[in-house]
C-alpha positions in Angstrom: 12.9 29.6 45.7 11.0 32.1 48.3 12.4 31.2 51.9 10.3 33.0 54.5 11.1 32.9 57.9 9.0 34.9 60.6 10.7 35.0 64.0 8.3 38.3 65.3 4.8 37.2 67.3 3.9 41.4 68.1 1.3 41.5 64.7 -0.3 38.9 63.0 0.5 38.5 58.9 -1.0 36.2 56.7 2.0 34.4 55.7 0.0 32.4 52.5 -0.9 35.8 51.4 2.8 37.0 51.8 4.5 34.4 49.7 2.3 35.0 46.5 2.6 38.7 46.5 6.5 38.5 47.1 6.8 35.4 44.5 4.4 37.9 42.3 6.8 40.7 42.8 10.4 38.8 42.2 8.3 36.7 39.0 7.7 41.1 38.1 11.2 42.1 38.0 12.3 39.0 35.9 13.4 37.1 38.7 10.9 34.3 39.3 13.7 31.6 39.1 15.9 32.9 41.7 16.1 32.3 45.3 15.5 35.6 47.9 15.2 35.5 51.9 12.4 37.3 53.7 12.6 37.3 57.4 10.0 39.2 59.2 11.6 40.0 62.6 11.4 41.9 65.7 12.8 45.5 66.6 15.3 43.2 68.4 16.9 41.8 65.5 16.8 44.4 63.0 18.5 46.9 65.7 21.0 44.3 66.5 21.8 43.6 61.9 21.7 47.7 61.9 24.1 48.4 64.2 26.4 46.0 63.4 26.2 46.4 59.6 25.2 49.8 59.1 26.8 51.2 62.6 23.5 52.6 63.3 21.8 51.8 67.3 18.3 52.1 66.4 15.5 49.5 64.7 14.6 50.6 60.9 11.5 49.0 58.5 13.9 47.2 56.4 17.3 45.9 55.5 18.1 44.5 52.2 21.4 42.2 51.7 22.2 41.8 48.4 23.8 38.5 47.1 25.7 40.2 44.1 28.7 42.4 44.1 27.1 45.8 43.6 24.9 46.1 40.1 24.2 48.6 38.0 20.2 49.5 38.1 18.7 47.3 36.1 21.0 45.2 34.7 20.6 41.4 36.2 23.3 39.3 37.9 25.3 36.9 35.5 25.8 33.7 37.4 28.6 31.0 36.9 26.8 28.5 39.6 23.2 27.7 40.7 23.7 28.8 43.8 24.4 32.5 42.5 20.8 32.6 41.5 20.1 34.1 44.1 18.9 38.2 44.6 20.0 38.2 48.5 18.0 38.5 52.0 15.5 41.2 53.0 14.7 41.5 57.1 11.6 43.6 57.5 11.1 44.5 61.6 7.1 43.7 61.6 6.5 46.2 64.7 8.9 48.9 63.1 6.3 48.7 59.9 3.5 48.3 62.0 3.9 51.7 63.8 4.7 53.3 60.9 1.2 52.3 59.8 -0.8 52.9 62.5 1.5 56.6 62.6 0.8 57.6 58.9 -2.6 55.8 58.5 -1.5 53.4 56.0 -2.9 49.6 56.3 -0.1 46.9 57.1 -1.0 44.3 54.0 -0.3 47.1 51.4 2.5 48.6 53.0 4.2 45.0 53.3 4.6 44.7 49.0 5.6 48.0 49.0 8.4 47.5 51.0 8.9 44.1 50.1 9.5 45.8 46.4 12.1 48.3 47.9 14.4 45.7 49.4 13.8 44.0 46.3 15.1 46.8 43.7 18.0 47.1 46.7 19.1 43.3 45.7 18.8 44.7 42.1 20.8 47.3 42.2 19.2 50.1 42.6 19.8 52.8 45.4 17.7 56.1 46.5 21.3 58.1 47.5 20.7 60.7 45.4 17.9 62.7 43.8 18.4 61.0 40.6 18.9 57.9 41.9 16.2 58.0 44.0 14.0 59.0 41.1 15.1 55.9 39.0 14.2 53.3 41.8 10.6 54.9 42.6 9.9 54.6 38.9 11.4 50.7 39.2 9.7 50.3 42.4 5.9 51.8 40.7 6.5 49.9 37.8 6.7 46.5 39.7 3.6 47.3 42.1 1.2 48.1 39.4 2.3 45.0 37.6 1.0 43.3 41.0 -2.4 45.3 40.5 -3.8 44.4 44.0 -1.2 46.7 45.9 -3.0 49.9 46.9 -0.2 52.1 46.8 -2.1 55.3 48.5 -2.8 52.9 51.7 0.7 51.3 51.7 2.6 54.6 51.6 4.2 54.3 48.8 3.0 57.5 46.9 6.1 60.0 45.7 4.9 62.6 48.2 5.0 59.7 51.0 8.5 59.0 49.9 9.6 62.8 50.3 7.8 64.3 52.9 6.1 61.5 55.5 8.6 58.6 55.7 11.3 58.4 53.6 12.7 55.3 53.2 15.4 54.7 55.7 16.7 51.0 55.1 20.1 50.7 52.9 21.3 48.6 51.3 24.5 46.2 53.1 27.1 45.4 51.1 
């Protein structure tokens, strides 16, 4: 089950529109019959889950909680009870992503799958701490947004140069 919950009012999303592509994206890696969080939130909110998790005082685009113990990339949880079907919670800060838009030129509805996709591979086990690493989950993360076919990767900055050299990715994981 998709559980969306939208606590931000600064930019407008279409929510319908939102819940196919993510259902699209967790159906892409495998996962269409486990549960995952999305809460789109304010600067507020992520700054408050990043300090206190990640011991960082400053707002990020995402944060990805994973359900599992840590996982090899790839490899799926093996659950013992329903309720470990489930991949974990991502908290995107919808005015974080929104600048980062309007900064880079990239176009909010694209960008949201994109990163929607990171915090997904996150809850999978992948990680972008090193260069090999990194390399792995852009080819995971690629893989599941051209499945989707509708993403336009160039205007949602997900394009290897954008991941280098405009805005790397700065949301971790939380274990």
């Amino acid at each position: 089950m998709l559980s969306i919950r939208m606590t931000q009012r600064a930019v407008k999303l279409d929510l319908p529109q939102l819940e196919r592509t993510s259902r699209r994206i967790v159906e892409s890696v495998g996962m269409g019959d486990w549960d995952l969080g999305l809460w789109f939130a304010g600067d507020k909110v992520v700054r408050n889950l990043n300090q206190k998790y990640r011991m960082k005082d400053a707002t990020t685009d995402i944060l990805s909680f994973p359900y599992h113990e840590p996982l090899c990339p790839g490899s799926l949880p093996e659950p013992k009870l329903r309720d470990d079907f489930n991949l974990g919670d991502i908290i995107i800060s919808i005015p974080h992503v929104s600048r980062d838009c309007k900064r880079e030129g990239w176009d909010l509805t694209h960008r949201l799958p994109v990163l929607i996709t990171h915090g997904v591979c996150h809850c999978l086990g992948y990680d972008h701490d090193t260069e090999e690493h990194f390399m792995d989950m852009y080819r995971r993360e690629m893989q599941t947004l051209e499945q989707l076919g509708d993403v336009d990767i160039m205007k949602g900055g997900a394009t290897l140069k954008d991941r280098l050299v405009v805005a790397p990715m700065r949301e971790t994981k939380v274990q």
